[in-house]
C-alpha positions as CSV (number, residue, x, y, z in Angstrom):
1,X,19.6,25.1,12.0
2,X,22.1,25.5,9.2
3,X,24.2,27.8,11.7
4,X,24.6,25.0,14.3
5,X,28.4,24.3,15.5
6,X,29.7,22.3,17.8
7,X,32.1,23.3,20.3
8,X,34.1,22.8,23.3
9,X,35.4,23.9,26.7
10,X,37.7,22.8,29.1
11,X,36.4,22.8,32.8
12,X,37.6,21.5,36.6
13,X,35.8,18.0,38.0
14,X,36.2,17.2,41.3
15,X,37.3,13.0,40.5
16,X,36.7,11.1,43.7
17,X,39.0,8.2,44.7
18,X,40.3,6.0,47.7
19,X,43.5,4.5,49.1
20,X,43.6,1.4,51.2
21,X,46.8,1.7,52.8
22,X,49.3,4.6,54.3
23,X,51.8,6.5,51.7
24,X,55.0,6.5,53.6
25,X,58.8,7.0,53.5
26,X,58.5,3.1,53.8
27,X,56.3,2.7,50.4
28,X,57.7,0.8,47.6
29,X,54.8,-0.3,45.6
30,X,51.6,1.4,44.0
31,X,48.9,-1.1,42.6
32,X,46.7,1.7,41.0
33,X,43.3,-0.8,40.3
34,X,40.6,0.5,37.8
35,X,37.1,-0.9,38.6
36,X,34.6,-1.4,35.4
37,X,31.2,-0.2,33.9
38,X,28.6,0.7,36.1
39,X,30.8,0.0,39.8
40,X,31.7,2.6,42.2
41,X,35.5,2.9,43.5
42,X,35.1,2.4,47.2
43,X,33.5,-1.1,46.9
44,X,36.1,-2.0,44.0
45,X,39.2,-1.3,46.4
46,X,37.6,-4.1,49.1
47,X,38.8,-6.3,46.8
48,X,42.1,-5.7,46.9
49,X,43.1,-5.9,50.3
50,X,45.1,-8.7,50.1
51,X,47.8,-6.3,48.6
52,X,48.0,-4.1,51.0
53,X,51.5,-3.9,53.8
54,X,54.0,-1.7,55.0
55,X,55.6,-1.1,51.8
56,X,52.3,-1.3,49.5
57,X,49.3,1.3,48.9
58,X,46.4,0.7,46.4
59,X,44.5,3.0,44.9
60,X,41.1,3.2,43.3
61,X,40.1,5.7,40.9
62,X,36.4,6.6,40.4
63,X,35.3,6.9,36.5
64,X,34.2,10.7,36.1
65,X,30.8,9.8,35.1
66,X,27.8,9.0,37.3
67,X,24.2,7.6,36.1
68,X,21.8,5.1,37.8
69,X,22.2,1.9,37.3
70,X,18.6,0.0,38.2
71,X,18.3,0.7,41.4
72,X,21.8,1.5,42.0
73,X,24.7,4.7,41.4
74,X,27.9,3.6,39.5
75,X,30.7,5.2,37.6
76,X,32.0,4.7,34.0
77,X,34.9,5.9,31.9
78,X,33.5,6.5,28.8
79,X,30.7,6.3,26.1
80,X,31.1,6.5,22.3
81,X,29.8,9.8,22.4
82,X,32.8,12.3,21.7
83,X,35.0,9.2,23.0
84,X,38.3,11.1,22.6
85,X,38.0,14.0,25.1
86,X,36.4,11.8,27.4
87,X,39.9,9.5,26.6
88,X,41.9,12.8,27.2
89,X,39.9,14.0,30.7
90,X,41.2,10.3,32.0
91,X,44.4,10.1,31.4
92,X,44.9,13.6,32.5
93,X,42.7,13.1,35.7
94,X,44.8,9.7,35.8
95,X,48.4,11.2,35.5
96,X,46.9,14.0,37.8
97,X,46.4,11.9,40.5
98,X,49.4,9.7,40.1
99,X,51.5,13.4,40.4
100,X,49.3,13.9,43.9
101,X,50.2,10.6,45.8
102,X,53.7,10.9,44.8
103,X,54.0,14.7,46.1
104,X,51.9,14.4,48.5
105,X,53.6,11.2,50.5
106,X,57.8,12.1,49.0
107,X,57.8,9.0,47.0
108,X,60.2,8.1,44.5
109,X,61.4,5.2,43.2
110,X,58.8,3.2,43.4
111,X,57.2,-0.1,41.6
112,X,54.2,1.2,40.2
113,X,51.3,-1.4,38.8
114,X,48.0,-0.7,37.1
115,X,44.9,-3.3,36.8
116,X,42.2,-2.7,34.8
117,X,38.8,-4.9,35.0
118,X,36.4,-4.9,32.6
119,X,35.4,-1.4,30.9
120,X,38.6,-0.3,33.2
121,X,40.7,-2.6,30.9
122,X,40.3,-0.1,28.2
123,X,41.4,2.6,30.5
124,X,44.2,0.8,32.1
125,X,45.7,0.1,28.5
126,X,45.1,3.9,27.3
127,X,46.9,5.1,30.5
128,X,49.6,2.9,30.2
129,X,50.1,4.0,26.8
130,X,49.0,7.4,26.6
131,X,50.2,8.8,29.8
132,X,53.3,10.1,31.4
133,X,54.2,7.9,33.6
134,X,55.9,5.2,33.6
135,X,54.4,1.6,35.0
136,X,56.1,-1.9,36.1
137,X,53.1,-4.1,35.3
138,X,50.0,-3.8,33.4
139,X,47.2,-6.2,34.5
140,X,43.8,-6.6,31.8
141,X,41.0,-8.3,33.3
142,X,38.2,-9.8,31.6
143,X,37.8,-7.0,28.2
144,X,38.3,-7.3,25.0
145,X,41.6,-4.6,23.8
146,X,41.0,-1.4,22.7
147,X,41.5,-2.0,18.8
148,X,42.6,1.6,18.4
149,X,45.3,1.5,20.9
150,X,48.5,3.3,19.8
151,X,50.4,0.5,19.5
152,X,53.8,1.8,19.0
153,X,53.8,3.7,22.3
154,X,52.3,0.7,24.4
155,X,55.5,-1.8,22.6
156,X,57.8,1.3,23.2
157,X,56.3,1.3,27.4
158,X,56.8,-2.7,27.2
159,X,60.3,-2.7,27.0
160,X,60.4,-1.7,31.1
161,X,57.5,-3.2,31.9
162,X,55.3,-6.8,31.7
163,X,51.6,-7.0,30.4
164,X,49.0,-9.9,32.0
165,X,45.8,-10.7,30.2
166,X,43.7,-12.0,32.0
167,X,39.9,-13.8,30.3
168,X,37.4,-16.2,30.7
169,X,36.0,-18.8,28.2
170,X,32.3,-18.6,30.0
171,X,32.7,-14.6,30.2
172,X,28.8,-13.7,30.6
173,X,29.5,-10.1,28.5
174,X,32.3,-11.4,26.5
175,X,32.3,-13.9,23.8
176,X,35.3,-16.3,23.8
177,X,35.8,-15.2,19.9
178,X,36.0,-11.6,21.2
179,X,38.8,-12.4,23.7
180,X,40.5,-14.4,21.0
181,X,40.5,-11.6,18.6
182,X,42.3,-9.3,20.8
183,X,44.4,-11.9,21.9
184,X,45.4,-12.5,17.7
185,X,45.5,-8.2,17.8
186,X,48.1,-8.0,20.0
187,X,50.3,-10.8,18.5
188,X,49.8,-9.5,15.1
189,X,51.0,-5.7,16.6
190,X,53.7,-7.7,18.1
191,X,53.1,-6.6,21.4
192,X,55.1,-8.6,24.2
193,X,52.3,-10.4,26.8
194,X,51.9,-13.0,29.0
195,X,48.2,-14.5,27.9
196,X,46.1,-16.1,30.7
197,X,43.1,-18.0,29.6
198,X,41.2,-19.7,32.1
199,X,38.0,-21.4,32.8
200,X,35.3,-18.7,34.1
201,X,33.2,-16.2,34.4
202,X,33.6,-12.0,34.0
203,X,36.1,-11.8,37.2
204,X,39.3,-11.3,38.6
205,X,41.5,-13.8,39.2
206,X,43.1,-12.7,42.5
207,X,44.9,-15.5,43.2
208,X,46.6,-14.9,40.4
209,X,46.8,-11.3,41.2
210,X,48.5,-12.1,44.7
211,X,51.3,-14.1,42.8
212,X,52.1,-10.8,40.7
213,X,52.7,-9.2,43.6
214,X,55.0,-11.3,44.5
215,X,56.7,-11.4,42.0
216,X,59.5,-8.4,41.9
């Protein structure tokens, strides 16, 4: 098949996510949280109801891929398979949906947080960096870093914001070498971030989560 090309088409995808709180006049903070491989947004967001009050919303995104998963349905962001339009559909669907909730509700002016967990720690950073908006924290949960980050842009988004990296040194899918690479990464790229080791599994530390909150 010496006459074989490959090509490409742009097409609409109805993206599916939830809210666990009430967009208001009275809203002052987003916590946008970005579930991982193979989990579905509406049981992700349960987990984050400690964040939710008068003046904060959360919001989960659902990955734009489906498959079975044993004996179960979950979502992902991305394979290696022509990674970088499935990199561009997010972070379009991403700033997309980030335009919606701010039109839709009359917000403006607001602290505006994004957690990534897992294969959502890859997306997270890629948003943060790649997209339009503008965030106050970035929280990475138990991933390695995307080593072809564009590093320039994510220092240049620093400079307004704070970055939390969050791994454990019993990770089940994650060797402690793996996090330690992308921990000597991101020093080496001089990248500003507060590292946060800790003894554990492939979670999120939501104690420590609540104190970000907290912290203005």
């Amino acid at each position: 098949m010496n006459n074989m090309k490959e090509h490409f088409i742009k097409t609409p995808k109805t993206a599916r996510y939830y809210i666990a709180g009430e967009p208001s006049r009275n809203t002052k903070n987003l916590w946008f949280v970005i579930h991982g491989f193979g989990q579905l947004a509406g049981e992700f967001i349960k987990q984050f109801d400690y964040l939710v009050n008068d003046e904060t919303i959360v919001i989960a995104p659902e990955g734009l891929s489906r498959s079975y998963f044993g004996d179960k349905t979950g979502a992902s962001w991305m394979t290696k398979e022509d990674r970088e339009h499935e990199v561009e559909d997010y972070v379009r669907y991403l700033d997309n949906l980030f335009d919606e909730i701010y039109s839709a509700a009359g917000l403006d002016k607001l602290n505006v947080n994004v957690i990534g967990f897992s294969q959502g720690v890859h997306t997270a950073a890629r948003w943060f960096t790649r997209g339009k908006h503008n965030f106050q924290k970035l929280v990475l949960c138990s991933s390695d870093f995307p080593r072809d980050a564009d590093f320039e842009k994510l220092r240049d988004k620093l400079e307004n914001a704070n970055m939390y990296y969050f791994w454990g040194d019993n990770d089940e899918f994650i060797s402690k070498a793996a996090f330690e690479k992308s921990v000597e990464l991101l020093v080496s790229k001089q990248i500003c971030f507060e590292n946060f080791p800790f003894k554990g599994k492939h979670i999120i530390l939501h104690e420590q989560i609540k104190k970000l909150a907290c912290d203005k």
